[in-house]
MIGU-768142 format. One record per residue: residue number from 1; y negated, x negated, z of N, C-alpha, C in turn; residue in three letters. Coordinates in Angstrom, 1 decimal. Each point is the difference from the previous one (the first is absolute). Example, Ala and Ser with C-alpha at 12.3 -4.5 7.8 and 13.67 -1.06 7.14 Angstrom:
% MIGU-768142
(1,(5.7,-13.2,7.8),(-1.2,0.9,0.0),(-1.2,-0.9,0.0),"ALA")
(2,(-1.1,0.4,-0.7),(-1.1,-0.9,0.0),(-1.1,0.8,0.8),"SER")
END
This chain:
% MIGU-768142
(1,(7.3,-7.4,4.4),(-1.2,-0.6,-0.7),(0.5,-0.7,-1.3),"UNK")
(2,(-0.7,0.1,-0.9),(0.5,-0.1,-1.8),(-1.3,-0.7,-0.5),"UNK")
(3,(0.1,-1.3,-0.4),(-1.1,-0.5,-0.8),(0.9,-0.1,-1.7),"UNK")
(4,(-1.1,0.7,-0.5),(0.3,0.6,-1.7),(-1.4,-0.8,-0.5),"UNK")
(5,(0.0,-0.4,-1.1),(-0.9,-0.2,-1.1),(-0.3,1.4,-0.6),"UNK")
(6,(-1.5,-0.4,0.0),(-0.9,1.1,-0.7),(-1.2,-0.6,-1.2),"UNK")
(7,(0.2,0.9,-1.1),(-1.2,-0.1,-0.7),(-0.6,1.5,-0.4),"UNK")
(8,(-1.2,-0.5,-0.4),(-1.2,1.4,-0.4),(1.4,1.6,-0.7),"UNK")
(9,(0.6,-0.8,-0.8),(0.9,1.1,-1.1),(0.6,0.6,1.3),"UNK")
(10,(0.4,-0.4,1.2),(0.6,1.0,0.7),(-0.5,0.9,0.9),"UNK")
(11,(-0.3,1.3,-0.6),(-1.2,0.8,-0.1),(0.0,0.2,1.3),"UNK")
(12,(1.2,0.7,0.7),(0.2,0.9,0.9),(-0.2,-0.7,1.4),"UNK")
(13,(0.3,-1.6,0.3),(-0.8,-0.3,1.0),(-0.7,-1.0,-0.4),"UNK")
(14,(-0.7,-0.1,-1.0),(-1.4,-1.0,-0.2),(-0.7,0.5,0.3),"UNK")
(15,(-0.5,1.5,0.1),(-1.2,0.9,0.4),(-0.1,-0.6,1.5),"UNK")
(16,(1.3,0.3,0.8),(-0.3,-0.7,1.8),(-0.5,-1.4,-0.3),"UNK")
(17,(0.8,-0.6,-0.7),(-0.1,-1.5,0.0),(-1.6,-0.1,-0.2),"UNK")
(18,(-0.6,0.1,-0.7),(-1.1,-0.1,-0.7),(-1.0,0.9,1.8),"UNK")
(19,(0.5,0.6,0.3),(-1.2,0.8,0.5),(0.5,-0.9,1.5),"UNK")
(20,(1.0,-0.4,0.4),(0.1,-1.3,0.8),(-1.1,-0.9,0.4),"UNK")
(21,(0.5,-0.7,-1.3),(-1.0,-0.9,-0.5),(-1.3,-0.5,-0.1),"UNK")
(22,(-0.8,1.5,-0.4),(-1.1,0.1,0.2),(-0.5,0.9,1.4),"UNK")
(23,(0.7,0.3,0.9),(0.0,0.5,1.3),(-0.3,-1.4,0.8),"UNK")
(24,(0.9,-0.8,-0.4),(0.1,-1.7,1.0),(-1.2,-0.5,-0.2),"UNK")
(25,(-0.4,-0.7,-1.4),(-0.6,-1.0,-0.1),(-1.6,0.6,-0.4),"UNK")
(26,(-1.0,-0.4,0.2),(-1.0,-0.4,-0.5),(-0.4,0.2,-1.1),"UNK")
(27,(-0.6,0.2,-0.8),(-0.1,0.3,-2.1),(-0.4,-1.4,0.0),"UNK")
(28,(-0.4,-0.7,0.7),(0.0,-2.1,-0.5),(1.3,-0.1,-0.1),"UNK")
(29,(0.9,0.2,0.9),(1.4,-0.3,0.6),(0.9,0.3,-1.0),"UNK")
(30,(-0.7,0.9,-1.2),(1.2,0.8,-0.7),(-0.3,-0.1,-1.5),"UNK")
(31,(1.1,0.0,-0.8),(-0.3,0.3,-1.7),(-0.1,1.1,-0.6),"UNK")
(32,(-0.9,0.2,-0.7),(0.5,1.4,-0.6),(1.2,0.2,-0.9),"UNK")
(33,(0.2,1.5,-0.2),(1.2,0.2,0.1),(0.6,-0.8,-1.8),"UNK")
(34,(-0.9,0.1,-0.6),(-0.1,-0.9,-1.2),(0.5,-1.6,-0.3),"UNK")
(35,(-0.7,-0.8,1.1),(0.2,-1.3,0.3),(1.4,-0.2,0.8),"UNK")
(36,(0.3,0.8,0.7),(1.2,0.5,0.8),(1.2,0.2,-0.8),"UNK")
(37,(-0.1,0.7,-1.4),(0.9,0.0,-1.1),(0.2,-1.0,-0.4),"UNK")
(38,(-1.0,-0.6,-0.4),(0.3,-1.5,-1.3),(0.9,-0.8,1.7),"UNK")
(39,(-0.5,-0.3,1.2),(0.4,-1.1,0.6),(1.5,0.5,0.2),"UNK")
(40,(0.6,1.2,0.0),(1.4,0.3,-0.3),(0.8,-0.3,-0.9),"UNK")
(41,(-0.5,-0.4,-1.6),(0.9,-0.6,-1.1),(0.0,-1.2,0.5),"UNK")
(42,(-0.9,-0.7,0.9),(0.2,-1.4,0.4),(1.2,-0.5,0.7),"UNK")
(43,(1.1,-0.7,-0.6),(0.9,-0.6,0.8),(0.3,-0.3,1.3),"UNK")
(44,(-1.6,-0.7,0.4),(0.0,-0.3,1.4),(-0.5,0.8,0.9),"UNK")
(45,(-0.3,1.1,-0.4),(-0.8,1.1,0.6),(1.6,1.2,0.7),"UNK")
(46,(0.4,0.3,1.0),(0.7,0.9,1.0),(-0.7,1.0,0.3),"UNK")
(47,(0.1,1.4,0.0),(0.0,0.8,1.1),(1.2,0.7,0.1),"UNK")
(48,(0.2,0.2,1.6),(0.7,0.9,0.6),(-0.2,0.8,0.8),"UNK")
(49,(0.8,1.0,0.2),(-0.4,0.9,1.1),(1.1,0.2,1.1),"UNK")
(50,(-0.4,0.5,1.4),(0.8,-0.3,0.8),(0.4,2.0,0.4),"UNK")
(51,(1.4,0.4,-0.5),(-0.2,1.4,0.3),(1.5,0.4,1.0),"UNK")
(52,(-0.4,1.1,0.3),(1.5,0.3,0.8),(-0.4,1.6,0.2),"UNK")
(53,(1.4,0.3,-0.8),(0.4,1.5,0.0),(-1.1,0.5,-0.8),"UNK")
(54,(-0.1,-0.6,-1.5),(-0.9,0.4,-0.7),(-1.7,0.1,0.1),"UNK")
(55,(-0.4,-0.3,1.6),(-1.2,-0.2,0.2),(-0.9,-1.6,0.1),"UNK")
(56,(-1.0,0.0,-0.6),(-0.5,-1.1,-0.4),(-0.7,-0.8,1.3),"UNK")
(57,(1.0,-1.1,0.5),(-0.8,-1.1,1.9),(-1.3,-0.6,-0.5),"UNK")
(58,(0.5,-0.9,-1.6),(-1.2,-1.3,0.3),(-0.1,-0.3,-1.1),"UNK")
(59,(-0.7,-0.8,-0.5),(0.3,-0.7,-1.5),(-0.1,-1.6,0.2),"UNK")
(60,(0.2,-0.7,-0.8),(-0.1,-1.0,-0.5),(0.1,-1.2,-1.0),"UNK")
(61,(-1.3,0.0,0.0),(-0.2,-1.0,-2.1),(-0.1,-1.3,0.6),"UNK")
(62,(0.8,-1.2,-0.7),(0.0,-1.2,0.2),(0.1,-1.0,-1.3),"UNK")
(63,(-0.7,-1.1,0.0),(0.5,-0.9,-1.7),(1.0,-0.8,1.0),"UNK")
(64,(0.8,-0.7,-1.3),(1.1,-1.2,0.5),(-0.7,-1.2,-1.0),"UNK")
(65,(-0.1,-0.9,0.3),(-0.1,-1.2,-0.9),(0.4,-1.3,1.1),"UNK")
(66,(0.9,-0.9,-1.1),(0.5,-1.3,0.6),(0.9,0.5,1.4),"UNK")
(67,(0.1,-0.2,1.0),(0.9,0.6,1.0),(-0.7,0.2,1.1),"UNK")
(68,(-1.6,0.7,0.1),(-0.8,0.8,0.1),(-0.3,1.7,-0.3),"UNK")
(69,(-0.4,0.5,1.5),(0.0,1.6,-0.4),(-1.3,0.5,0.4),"UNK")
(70,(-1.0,0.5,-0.5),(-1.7,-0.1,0.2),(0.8,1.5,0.4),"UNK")
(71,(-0.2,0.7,1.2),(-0.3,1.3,0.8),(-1.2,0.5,-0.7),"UNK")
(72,(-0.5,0.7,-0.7),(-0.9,0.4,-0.6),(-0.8,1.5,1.0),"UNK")
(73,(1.1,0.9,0.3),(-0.4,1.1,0.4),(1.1,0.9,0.7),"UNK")
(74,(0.4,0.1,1.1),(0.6,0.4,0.9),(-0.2,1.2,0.8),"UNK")
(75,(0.2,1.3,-0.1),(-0.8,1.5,0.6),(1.6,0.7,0.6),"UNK")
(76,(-0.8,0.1,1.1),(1.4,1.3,0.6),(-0.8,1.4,0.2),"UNK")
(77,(0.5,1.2,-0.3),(-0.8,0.8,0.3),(-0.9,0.6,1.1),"UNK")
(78,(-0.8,0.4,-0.2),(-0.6,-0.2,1.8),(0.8,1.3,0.6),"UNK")
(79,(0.6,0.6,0.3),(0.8,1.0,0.6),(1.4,-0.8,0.7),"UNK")
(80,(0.3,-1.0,-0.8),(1.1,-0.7,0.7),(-0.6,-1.7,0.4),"UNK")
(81,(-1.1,0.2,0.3),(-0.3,-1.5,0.8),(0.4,-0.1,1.1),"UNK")
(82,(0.4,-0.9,0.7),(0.1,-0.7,0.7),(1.6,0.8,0.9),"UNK")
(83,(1.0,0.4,-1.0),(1.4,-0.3,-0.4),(0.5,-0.9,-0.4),"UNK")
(84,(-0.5,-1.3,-0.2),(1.1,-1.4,0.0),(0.3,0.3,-1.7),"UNK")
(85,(-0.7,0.7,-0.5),(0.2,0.5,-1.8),(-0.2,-1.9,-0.6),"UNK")
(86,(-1.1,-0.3,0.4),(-0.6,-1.4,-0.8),(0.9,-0.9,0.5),"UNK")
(87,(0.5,-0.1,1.2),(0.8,-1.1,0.8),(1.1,0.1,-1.0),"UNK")
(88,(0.7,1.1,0.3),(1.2,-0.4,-0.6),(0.1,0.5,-1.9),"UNK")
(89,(-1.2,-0.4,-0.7),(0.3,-0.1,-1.5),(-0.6,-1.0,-0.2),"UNK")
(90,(-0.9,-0.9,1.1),(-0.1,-1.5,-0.6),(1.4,-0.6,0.7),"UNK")
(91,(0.8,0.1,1.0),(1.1,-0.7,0.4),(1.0,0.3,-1.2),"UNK")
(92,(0.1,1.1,-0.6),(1.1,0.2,-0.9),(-0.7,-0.8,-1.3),"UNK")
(93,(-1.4,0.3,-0.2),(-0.6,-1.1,-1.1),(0.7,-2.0,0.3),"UNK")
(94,(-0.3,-0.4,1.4),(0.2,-0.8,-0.1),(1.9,-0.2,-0.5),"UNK")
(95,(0.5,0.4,0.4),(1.2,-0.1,0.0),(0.4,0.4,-1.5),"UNK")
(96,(-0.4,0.5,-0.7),(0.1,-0.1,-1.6),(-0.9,-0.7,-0.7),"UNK")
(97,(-0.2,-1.1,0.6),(-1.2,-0.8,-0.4),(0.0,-2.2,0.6),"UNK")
(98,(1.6,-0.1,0.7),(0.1,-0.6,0.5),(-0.7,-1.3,-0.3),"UNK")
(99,(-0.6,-1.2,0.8),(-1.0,-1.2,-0.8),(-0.7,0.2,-0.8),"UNK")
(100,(-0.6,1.2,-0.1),(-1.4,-0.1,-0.6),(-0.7,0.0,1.0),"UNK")
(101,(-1.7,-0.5,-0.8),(-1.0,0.1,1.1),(-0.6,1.1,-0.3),"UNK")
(102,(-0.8,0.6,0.4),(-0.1,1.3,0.4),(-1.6,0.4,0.4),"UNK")
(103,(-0.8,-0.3,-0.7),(-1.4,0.6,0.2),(-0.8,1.2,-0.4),"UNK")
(104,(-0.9,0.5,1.1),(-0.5,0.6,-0.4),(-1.7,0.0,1.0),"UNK")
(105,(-1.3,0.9,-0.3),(-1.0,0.1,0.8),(-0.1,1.2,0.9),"UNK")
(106,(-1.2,-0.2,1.2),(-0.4,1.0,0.9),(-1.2,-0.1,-0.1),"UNK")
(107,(-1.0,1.4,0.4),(-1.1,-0.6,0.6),(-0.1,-1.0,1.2),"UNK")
(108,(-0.7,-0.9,-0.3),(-0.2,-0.7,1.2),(-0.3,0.9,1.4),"UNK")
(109,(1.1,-0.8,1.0),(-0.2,0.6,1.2),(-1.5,0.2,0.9),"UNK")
(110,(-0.8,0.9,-0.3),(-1.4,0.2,0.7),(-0.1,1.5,0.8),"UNK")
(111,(0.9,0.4,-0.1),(-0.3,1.8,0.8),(1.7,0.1,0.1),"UNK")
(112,(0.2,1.3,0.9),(1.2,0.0,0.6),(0.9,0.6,-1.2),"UNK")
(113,(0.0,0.4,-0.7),(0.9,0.5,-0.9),(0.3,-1.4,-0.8),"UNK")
(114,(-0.7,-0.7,-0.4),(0.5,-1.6,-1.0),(0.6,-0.7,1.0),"UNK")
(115,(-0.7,0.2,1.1),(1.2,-1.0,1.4),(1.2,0.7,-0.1),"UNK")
(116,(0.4,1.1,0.0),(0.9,0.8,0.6),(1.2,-0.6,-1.6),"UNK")
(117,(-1.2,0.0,-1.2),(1.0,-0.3,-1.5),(0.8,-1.4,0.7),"UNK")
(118,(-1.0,-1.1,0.2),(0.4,-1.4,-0.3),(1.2,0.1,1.6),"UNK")
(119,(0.2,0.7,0.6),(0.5,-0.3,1.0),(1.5,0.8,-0.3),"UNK")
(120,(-0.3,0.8,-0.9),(1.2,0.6,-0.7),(1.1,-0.9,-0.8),"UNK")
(121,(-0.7,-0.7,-0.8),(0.5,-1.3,-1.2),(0.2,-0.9,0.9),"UNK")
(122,(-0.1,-0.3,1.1),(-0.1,-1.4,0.7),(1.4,0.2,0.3),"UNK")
(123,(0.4,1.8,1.1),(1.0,0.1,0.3),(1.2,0.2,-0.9),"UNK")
(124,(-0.1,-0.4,-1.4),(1.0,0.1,-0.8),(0.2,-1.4,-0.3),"UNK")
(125,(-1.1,-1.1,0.3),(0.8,-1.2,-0.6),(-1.1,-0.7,-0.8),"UNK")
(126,(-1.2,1.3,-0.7),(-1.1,-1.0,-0.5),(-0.9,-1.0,0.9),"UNK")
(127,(-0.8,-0.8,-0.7),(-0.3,-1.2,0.3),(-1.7,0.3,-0.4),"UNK")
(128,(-0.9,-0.2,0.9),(-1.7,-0.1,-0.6),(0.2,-1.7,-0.4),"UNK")
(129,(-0.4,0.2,-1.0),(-0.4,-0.3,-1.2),(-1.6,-1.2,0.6),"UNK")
(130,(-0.9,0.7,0.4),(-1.3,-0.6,0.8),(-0.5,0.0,-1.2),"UNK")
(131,(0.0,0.7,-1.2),(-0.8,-0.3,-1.1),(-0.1,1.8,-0.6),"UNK")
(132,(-1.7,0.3,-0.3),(-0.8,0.9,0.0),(0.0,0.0,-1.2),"UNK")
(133,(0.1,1.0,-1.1),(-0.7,-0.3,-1.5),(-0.9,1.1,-0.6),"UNK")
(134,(-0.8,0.1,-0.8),(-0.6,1.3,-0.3),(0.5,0.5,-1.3),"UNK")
(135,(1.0,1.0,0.4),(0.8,0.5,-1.4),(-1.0,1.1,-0.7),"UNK")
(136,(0.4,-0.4,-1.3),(-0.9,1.1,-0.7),(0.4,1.4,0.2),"UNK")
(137,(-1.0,0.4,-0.6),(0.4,1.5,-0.1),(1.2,0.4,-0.9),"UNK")
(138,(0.5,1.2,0.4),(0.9,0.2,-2.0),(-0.5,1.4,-0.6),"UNK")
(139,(-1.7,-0.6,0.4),(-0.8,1.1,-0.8),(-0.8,-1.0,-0.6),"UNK")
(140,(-0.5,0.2,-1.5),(-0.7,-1.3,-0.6),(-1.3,0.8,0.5),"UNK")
(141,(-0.6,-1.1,0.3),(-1.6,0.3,0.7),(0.2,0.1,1.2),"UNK")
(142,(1.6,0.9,0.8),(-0.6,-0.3,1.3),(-0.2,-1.1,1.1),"UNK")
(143,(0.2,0.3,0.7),(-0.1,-1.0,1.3),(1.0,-0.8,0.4),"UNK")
(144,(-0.1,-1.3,0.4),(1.3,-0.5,0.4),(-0.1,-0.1,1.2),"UNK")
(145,(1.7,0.1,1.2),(-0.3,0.2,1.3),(1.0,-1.4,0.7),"UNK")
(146,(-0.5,-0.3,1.1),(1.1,-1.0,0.6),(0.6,0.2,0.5),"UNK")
(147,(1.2,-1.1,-0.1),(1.2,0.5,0.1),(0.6,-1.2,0.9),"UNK")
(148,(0.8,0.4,1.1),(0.9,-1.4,0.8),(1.4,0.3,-0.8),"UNK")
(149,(0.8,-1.8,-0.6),(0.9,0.0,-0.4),(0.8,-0.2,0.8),"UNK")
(150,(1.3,0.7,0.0),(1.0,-0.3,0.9),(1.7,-0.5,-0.7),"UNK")
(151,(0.8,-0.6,0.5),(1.1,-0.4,-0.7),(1.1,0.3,0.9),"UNK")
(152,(1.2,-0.2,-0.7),(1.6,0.2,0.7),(1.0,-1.2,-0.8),"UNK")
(153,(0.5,-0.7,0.3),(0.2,-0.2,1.9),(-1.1,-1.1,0.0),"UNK")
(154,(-0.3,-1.0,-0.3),(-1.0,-0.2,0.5),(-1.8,-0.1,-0.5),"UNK")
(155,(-0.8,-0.2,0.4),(-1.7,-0.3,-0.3),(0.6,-1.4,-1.1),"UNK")
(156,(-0.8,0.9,-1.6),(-0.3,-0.7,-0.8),(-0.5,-1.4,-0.1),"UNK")
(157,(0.8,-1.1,-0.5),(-0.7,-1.2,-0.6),(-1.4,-0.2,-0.8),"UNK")
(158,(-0.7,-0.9,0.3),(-1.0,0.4,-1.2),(0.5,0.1,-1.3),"UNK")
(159,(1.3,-1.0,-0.7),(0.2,0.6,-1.1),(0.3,1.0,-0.1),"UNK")
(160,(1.2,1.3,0.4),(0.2,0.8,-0.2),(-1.2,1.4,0.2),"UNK")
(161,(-0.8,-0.6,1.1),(-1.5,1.1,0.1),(-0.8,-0.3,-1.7),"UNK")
(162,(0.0,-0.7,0.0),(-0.8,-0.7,-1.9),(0.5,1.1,-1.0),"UNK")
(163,(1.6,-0.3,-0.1),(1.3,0.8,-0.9),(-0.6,1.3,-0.1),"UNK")
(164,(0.0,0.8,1.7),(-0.2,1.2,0.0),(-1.3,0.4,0.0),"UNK")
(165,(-1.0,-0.9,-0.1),(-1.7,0.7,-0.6),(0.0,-0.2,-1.3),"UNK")
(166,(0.7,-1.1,-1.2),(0.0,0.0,-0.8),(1.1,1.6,-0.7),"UNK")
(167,(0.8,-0.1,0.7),(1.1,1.2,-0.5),(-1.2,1.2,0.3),"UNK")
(168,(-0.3,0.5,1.0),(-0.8,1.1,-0.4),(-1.3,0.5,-0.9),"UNK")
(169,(-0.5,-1.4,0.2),(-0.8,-0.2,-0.8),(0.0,0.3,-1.5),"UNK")
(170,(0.9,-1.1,-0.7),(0.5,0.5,-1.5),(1.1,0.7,-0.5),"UNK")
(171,(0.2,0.6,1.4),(1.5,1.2,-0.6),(-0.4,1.4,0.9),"UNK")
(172,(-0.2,0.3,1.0),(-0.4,1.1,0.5),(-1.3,0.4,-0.3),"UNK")
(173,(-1.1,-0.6,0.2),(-0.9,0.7,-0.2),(-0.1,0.4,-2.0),"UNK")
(174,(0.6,-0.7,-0.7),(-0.5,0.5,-1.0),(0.8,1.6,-0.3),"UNK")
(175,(0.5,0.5,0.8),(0.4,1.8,0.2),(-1.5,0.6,0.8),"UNK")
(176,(-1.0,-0.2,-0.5),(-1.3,0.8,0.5),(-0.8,0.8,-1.4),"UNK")
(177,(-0.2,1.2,0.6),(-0.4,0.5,-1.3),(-2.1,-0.2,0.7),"UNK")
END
Protein backbone atom coordinates (compact mmCIF):
# COMPACT_ATOMS: atom_id res chain seq x y z
CA UNK A 1 0.00 0.00 0.00
CA UNK A 2 1.55 3.47 -1.39
CA UNK A 3 0.11 6.82 -0.48
CA UNK A 4 1.27 9.22 -3.52
CA UNK A 5 0.03 12.78 -3.96
CA UNK A 6 -2.23 13.51 -6.74
CA UNK A 7 -3.37 16.54 -8.69
CA UNK A 8 -6.05 17.12 -11.68
CA UNK A 9 -2.57 17.26 -14.33
CA UNK A 10 -2.20 13.62 -13.48
CA UNK A 11 -4.36 12.49 -16.12
CA UNK A 12 -4.00 8.80 -15.99
CA UNK A 13 -5.29 8.25 -12.51
CA UNK A 14 -7.42 11.43 -11.86
CA UNK A 15 -10.05 9.98 -14.18
CA UNK A 16 -10.43 6.97 -11.06
CA UNK A 17 -9.72 9.60 -8.57
CA UNK A 18 -12.33 11.96 -9.72
CA UNK A 19 -14.90 9.10 -10.50
CA UNK A 20 -14.01 7.84 -6.72
CA UNK A 21 -14.98 10.77 -5.57
CA UNK A 22 -18.01 11.36 -6.97
CA UNK A 23 -19.03 7.57 -6.57
CA UNK A 24 -18.53 8.30 -2.46
CA UNK A 25 -19.91 11.44 -1.61
CA UNK A 26 -23.09 13.19 -2.32
CA UNK A 27 -23.03 16.30 -5.05
CA UNK A 28 -23.54 18.69 -1.48
CA UNK A 29 -20.53 16.60 -0.17
CA UNK A 30 -18.44 17.38 -3.28
CA UNK A 31 -16.75 20.28 -5.41
CA UNK A 32 -16.79 20.56 -8.79
CA UNK A 33 -14.09 19.58 -10.57
CA UNK A 34 -13.28 23.43 -11.20
CA UNK A 35 -13.41 24.49 -7.39
CA UNK A 36 -11.44 21.17 -6.88
CA UNK A 37 -8.54 22.70 -9.10
CA UNK A 38 -8.18 26.24 -7.60
CA UNK A 39 -8.38 24.37 -3.83
CA UNK A 40 -5.12 22.34 -5.23
CA UNK A 41 -2.81 25.52 -5.78
CA UNK A 42 -3.78 25.98 -2.20
CA UNK A 43 -0.99 25.31 0.21
CA UNK A 44 -3.03 23.89 2.73
CA UNK A 45 -5.12 21.91 0.58
CA UNK A 46 -3.51 17.68 0.27
CA UNK A 47 -4.75 15.10 -1.81
CA UNK A 48 -3.57 11.66 -1.91
CA UNK A 49 -4.27 8.55 -3.05
CA UNK A 50 -3.92 5.24 -1.56
CA UNK A 51 -2.70 2.66 -4.51
CA UNK A 52 -0.99 -0.79 -4.65
CA UNK A 53 0.27 -2.46 -7.69
CA UNK A 54 -0.80 0.37 -9.75
CA UNK A 55 -4.43 0.06 -8.76
CA UNK A 56 -6.23 2.88 -7.25
CA UNK A 57 -7.66 1.65 -2.80
CA UNK A 58 -8.86 5.19 -1.54
CA UNK A 59 -8.29 8.75 -1.69
CA UNK A 60 -7.70 11.37 0.49
CA UNK A 61 -7.91 15.39 0.58
CA UNK A 62 -7.04 17.01 3.88
CA UNK A 63 -5.96 21.02 4.83
CA UNK A 64 -3.16 21.43 7.54
CA UNK A 65 -3.24 24.69 9.43
CA UNK A 66 -1.55 25.54 12.94
CA UNK A 67 -0.88 21.81 14.15
CA UNK A 68 -4.29 20.81 13.03
CA UNK A 69 -5.41 18.36 10.15
CA UNK A 70 -9.30 18.97 8.99
CA UNK A 71 -10.07 15.16 7.29
CA UNK A 72 -11.94 16.67 4.56
CA UNK A 73 -12.85 13.50 2.50
CA UNK A 74 -11.75 10.04 2.90
CA UNK A 75 -13.18 7.09 0.20
CA UNK A 76 -11.95 3.50 -0.23
CA UNK A 77 -13.25 1.94 -3.12
CA UNK A 78 -16.31 0.04 -2.62
CA UNK A 79 -14.93 -3.32 -4.04
CA UNK A 80 -12.31 -3.32 -1.30
CA UNK A 81 -14.53 -2.39 1.80
CA UNK A 82 -14.26 -3.71 4.64
CA UNK A 83 -10.37 -5.03 4.01
CA UNK A 84 -8.88 -2.95 6.86
CA UNK A 85 -7.93 -0.52 3.49
CA UNK A 86 -9.20 2.73 5.83
CA UNK A 87 -7.80 1.22 9.13
CA UNK A 88 -4.58 0.98 8.18
CA UNK A 89 -4.09 4.41 5.92
CA UNK A 90 -5.47 6.45 8.79
CA UNK A 91 -2.86 4.43 11.25
CA UNK A 92 -0.13 5.09 8.81
CA UNK A 93 -1.67 8.82 8.50
CA UNK A 94 -1.47 9.00 12.07
CA UNK A 95 2.02 8.03 12.35
CA UNK A 96 3.21 10.58 9.65
CA UNK A 97 1.40 13.02 11.41
CA UNK A 98 2.62 12.64 14.98
CA UNK A 99 0.73 15.47 17.71
CA UNK A 100 -1.45 16.76 15.50
CA UNK A 101 -4.98 16.97 16.10
CA UNK A 102 -6.78 15.42 13.68
CA UNK A 103 -10.37 16.32 12.61
CA UNK A 104 -12.74 15.51 10.64
CA UNK A 105 -17.04 14.90 10.07
CA UNK A 106 -19.78 12.05 9.74
CA UNK A 107 -23.17 11.94 9.22
CA UNK A 108 -24.63 11.87 12.44
CA UNK A 109 -25.25 8.54 13.78
CA UNK A 110 -29.17 7.91 12.98
CA UNK A 111 -29.44 4.65 10.63
CA UNK A 112 -27.12 1.69 10.57
CA UNK A 113 -24.58 2.60 8.12
CA UNK A 114 -23.62 6.22 10.07
CA UNK A 115 -23.58 3.93 13.34
CA UNK A 116 -21.46 1.40 11.66
CA UNK A 117 -19.17 5.05 10.29
CA UNK A 118 -18.94 6.56 13.93
CA UNK A 119 -18.12 3.14 15.38
CA UNK A 120 -15.40 2.76 12.76
CA UNK A 121 -13.51 6.27 13.94
CA UNK A 122 -14.17 5.53 17.50
CA UNK A 123 -12.16 2.18 16.99
CA UNK A 124 -9.20 4.04 15.61
CA UNK A 125 -8.93 6.52 18.41
CA UNK A 126 -11.41 9.33 17.34
CA UNK A 127 -13.35 11.10 19.94
CA UNK A 128 -17.36 12.48 19.44
CA UNK A 129 -17.01 15.67 19.53
CA UNK A 130 -21.06 15.97 20.92
CA UNK A 131 -21.29 18.95 18.61
CA UNK A 132 -23.66 18.82 15.35
CA UNK A 133 -23.09 21.66 12.74
CA UNK A 134 -24.90 22.40 9.45
CA UNK A 135 -22.14 22.55 6.85
CA UNK A 136 -22.82 24.11 3.75
CA UNK A 137 -23.07 22.85 0.73
CA UNK A 138 -19.90 23.15 -1.86
CA UNK A 139 -22.62 23.83 -4.35
CA UNK A 140 -23.58 27.65 -4.17
CA UNK A 141 -27.36 27.55 -3.76
CA UNK A 142 -27.27 24.20 -2.49
CA UNK A 143 -28.21 22.72 0.63
CA UNK A 144 -26.32 22.42 3.71
CA UNK A 145 -26.26 18.99 5.55
CA UNK A 146 -25.29 18.01 9.29
CA UNK A 147 -22.57 16.92 10.24
CA UNK A 148 -21.14 15.22 13.80
CA UNK A 149 -17.53 16.50 14.44
CA UNK A 150 -15.07 14.13 15.55
CA UNK A 151 -11.30 14.54 16.77
CA UNK A 152 -7.94 12.49 17.39
CA UNK A 153 -6.67 12.01 20.08
CA UNK A 154 -8.82 13.78 21.87
CA UNK A 155 -12.68 15.68 21.73
CA UNK A 156 -12.02 19.27 20.83
CA UNK A 157 -11.75 22.24 23.31
CA UNK A 158 -14.12 24.93 22.65
CA UNK A 159 -11.26 26.95 21.51
CA UNK A 160 -9.91 24.72 19.17
CA UNK A 161 -13.75 23.66 17.87
CA UNK A 162 -14.02 27.91 17.24
CA UNK A 163 -10.36 27.60 15.27
CA UNK A 164 -11.81 24.91 13.19
CA UNK A 165 -15.40 26.50 12.23
CA UNK A 166 -13.60 29.61 11.66
CA UNK A 167 -10.78 27.73 9.44
CA UNK A 168 -13.40 26.18 7.36
CA UNK A 169 -15.32 28.76 7.15
CA UNK A 170 -12.83 31.41 5.66
CA UNK A 171 -10.51 29.03 4.01
CA UNK A 172 -12.36 25.92 2.75
CA UNK A 173 -15.44 26.89 1.79
CA UNK A 174 -14.29 29.81 -0.24
CA UNK A 175 -13.17 26.63 -3.00
CA UNK A 176 -17.03 26.51 -4.05
CA UNK A 177 -17.96 27.26 -7.35
Amino acid sequence: MELLKITPSDSRLWEQVWRLYNDSFPQYERRRISSHARACEDNDFHTYIVVENGNLLALLFYWTYDSTIYIEHLAVSPQLRGRSIGSRLIADFFAQHPGAEIILEIDPPVDEVSRRRLAFYERLGFKDSGRVFRHPSYRRGGTGHDLLVLSYPEAPTDEQYDRFMEYVTEKVLKYID
